[in-house]
C-alpha positions, 0 to 999 in steps of 0.5 A, a space after each residue: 364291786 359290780 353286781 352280778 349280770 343276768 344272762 338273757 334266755 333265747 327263745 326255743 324253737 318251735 319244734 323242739 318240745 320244752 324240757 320237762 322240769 328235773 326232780 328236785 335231787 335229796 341234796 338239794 332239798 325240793 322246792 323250799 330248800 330244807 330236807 324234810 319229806 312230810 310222809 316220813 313224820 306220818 311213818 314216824 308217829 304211828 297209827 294208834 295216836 296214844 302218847 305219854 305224858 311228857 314236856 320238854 324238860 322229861 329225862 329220858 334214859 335208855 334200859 337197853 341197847 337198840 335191837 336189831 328190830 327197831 326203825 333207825 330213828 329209834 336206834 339214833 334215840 336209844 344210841 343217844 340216851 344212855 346219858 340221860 337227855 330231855 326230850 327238847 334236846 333230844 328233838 334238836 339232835 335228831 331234828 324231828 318237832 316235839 310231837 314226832 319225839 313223843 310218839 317214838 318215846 312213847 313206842 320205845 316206852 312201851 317196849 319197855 327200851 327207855 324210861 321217861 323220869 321228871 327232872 331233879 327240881 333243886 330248891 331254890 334257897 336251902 333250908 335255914 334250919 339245916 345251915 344253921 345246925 351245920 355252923 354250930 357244928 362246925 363252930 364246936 369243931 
Protein backbone atom coordinates (compact mmCIF):
# COMPACT_ATOMS: atom_id res chain seq x y z
CA UNK A 1 0.00 0.00 0.00
CA UNK A 2 1.17 3.22 -1.03
CA UNK A 3 1.01 6.21 1.25
CA UNK A 4 -1.15 9.03 0.63
CA UNK A 5 0.52 12.16 -1.74
CA UNK A 6 0.58 15.27 -0.60
CA UNK A 7 -0.90 17.99 -3.06
CA UNK A 8 1.40 20.99 -3.93
CA UNK A 9 -0.10 24.36 -2.79
CA UNK A 10 0.19 27.19 -5.85
CA UNK A 11 1.38 30.24 -5.16
CA UNK A 12 -1.69 33.08 -4.83
CA UNK A 13 -1.34 36.06 -7.04
CA UNK A 14 -0.16 39.16 -5.68
CA UNK A 15 -3.49 41.11 -6.05
CA UNK A 16 -5.77 38.88 -4.45
CA UNK A 17 -5.94 39.46 -0.93
CA UNK A 18 -5.57 35.86 1.23
CA UNK A 19 -8.57 34.48 2.64
CA UNK A 20 -9.35 35.24 5.95
CA UNK A 21 -8.82 32.04 8.12
CA UNK A 22 -12.72 30.22 8.73
CA UNK A 23 -13.95 29.86 12.27
CA UNK A 24 -13.74 26.76 13.81
CA UNK A 25 -17.72 25.35 13.12
CA UNK A 26 -19.50 23.34 16.79
CA UNK A 27 -18.77 19.94 15.09
CA UNK A 28 -15.55 20.27 14.46
CA UNK A 29 -14.36 21.22 17.88
CA UNK A 30 -11.82 24.38 17.39
CA UNK A 31 -8.25 24.10 17.36
CA UNK A 32 -7.77 20.90 19.55
CA UNK A 33 -10.29 18.76 18.53
CA UNK A 34 -12.77 18.39 21.53
CA UNK A 35 -15.91 20.20 22.01
CA UNK A 36 -15.47 21.83 25.31
CA UNK A 37 -15.97 25.76 25.44
CA UNK A 38 -14.16 27.28 28.63
CA UNK A 39 -16.88 29.89 29.47
CA UNK A 40 -19.41 27.44 29.51
CA UNK A 41 -17.59 25.86 33.23
CA UNK A 42 -17.52 29.60 34.47
CA UNK A 43 -21.34 29.72 33.81
CA UNK A 44 -21.45 26.41 35.08
CA UNK A 45 -19.93 26.91 38.58
CA UNK A 46 -21.39 30.16 39.79
CA UNK A 47 -19.96 33.21 41.43
CA UNK A 48 -20.42 32.32 45.15
CA UNK A 49 -17.49 29.32 45.22
CA UNK A 50 -19.25 27.92 48.45
CA UNK A 51 -19.31 23.78 47.63
CA UNK A 52 -20.50 20.98 49.77
CA UNK A 53 -18.64 18.43 50.97
CA UNK A 54 -18.61 15.60 48.74
CA UNK A 55 -16.06 12.81 47.18
CA UNK A 56 -16.57 10.77 44.08
CA UNK A 57 -18.07 7.82 45.59
CA UNK A 58 -21.25 10.63 47.35
CA UNK A 59 -24.89 9.00 46.04
CA UNK A 60 -26.64 11.58 44.92
CA UNK A 61 -30.56 10.77 44.68
CA UNK A 62 -33.29 13.17 43.28
CA UNK A 63 -36.47 14.54 45.65
CA UNK A 64 -38.13 16.20 42.62
CA UNK A 65 -38.48 16.43 39.07
CA UNK A 66 -36.57 19.17 37.40
CA UNK A 67 -38.66 22.65 37.42
CA UNK A 68 -38.96 24.40 34.41
CA UNK A 69 -36.51 27.02 35.89
CA UNK A 70 -33.40 25.35 36.19
CA UNK A 71 -30.27 25.22 33.55
CA UNK A 72 -30.44 21.96 31.21
CA UNK A 73 -27.28 20.54 32.84
CA UNK A 74 -29.39 20.78 36.17
CA UNK A 75 -32.26 19.06 34.62
CA UNK A 76 -29.76 16.24 32.70
CA UNK A 77 -28.56 15.73 36.66
CA UNK A 78 -31.94 15.49 38.03
CA UNK A 79 -33.27 13.30 35.01
CA UNK A 80 -30.32 11.22 35.90
CA UNK A 81 -30.50 10.70 39.49
CA UNK A 82 -33.93 9.33 40.22
CA UNK A 83 -31.69 6.13 40.72
CA UNK A 84 -29.17 6.97 43.12
CA UNK A 85 -25.65 7.74 41.12
CA UNK A 86 -22.35 8.84 42.52
CA UNK A 87 -20.91 11.70 41.76
CA UNK A 88 -18.08 10.12 39.48
CA UNK A 89 -20.50 8.43 37.53
CA UNK A 90 -22.31 11.36 37.26
CA UNK A 91 -19.43 13.50 36.17
CA UNK A 92 -18.96 10.77 33.17
CA UNK A 93 -22.45 10.97 31.95
CA UNK A 94 -22.55 14.37 31.67
CA UNK A 95 -19.00 14.88 30.64
CA UNK A 96 -18.35 17.89 32.99
CA UNK A 97 -14.87 17.42 35.62
CA UNK A 98 -15.45 16.71 39.24
CA UNK A 99 -15.52 20.33 40.24
CA UNK A 100 -18.11 21.85 37.91
CA UNK A 101 -20.36 18.64 39.32
CA UNK A 102 -19.82 19.70 42.86
CA UNK A 103 -21.03 23.30 42.25
CA UNK A 104 -24.25 22.11 40.28
CA UNK A 105 -24.83 19.45 43.27
CA UNK A 106 -24.19 21.96 45.70
CA UNK A 107 -27.01 24.70 43.83
CA UNK A 108 -29.39 21.66 43.42
CA UNK A 109 -28.92 20.99 47.15
CA UNK A 110 -29.66 23.95 48.44
CA UNK A 111 -32.71 24.11 46.61
CA UNK A 112 -33.42 21.27 48.37
CA UNK A 113 -34.04 19.35 44.53
CA UNK A 114 -31.45 16.41 45.23
CA UNK A 115 -29.96 14.64 48.54
CA UNK A 116 -26.49 13.92 48.78
CA UNK A 117 -26.06 10.64 51.16
CA UNK A 118 -22.42 8.73 52.11
CA UNK A 119 -22.33 4.97 50.28
CA UNK A 120 -23.79 1.97 52.12
CA UNK A 121 -20.12 0.69 53.58
CA UNK A 122 -20.62 -3.12 53.89
CA UNK A 123 -18.21 -4.96 56.41
CA UNK A 124 -15.77 -6.77 54.82
CA UNK A 125 -16.10 -10.25 57.15
CA UNK A 126 -19.67 -10.70 59.13
CA UNK A 127 -19.48 -11.00 62.61
CA UNK A 128 -18.51 -14.29 63.90
CA UNK A 129 -20.87 -14.29 66.68
CA UNK A 130 -23.96 -13.83 64.63
CA UNK A 131 -22.86 -17.24 62.25
CA UNK A 132 -22.39 -19.03 64.84
CA UNK A 133 -25.77 -18.45 66.77
CA UNK A 134 -27.24 -19.01 63.25
CA UNK A 135 -25.69 -22.57 62.73
CA UNK A 136 -26.79 -23.55 65.97
CA UNK A 137 -30.07 -22.66 65.05
CA UNK A 138 -30.34 -24.12 61.90
CA UNK A 139 -28.54 -27.34 63.60
CA UNK A 140 -31.71 -27.48 66.12
CA UNK A 141 -33.91 -27.34 63.23
Amino acid sequence: MTPPQRKRRQPRPEHQPPLPPTPPTPESGGEDGDNKNPERLYVISGADGARAELDLVTLIVARADPPPSVAPEQAALLRLCLAPLSVAELSAYLNLPFSAMTALITELITAELVQARAPIVRQALPDRSLLEAVMHGLQKL
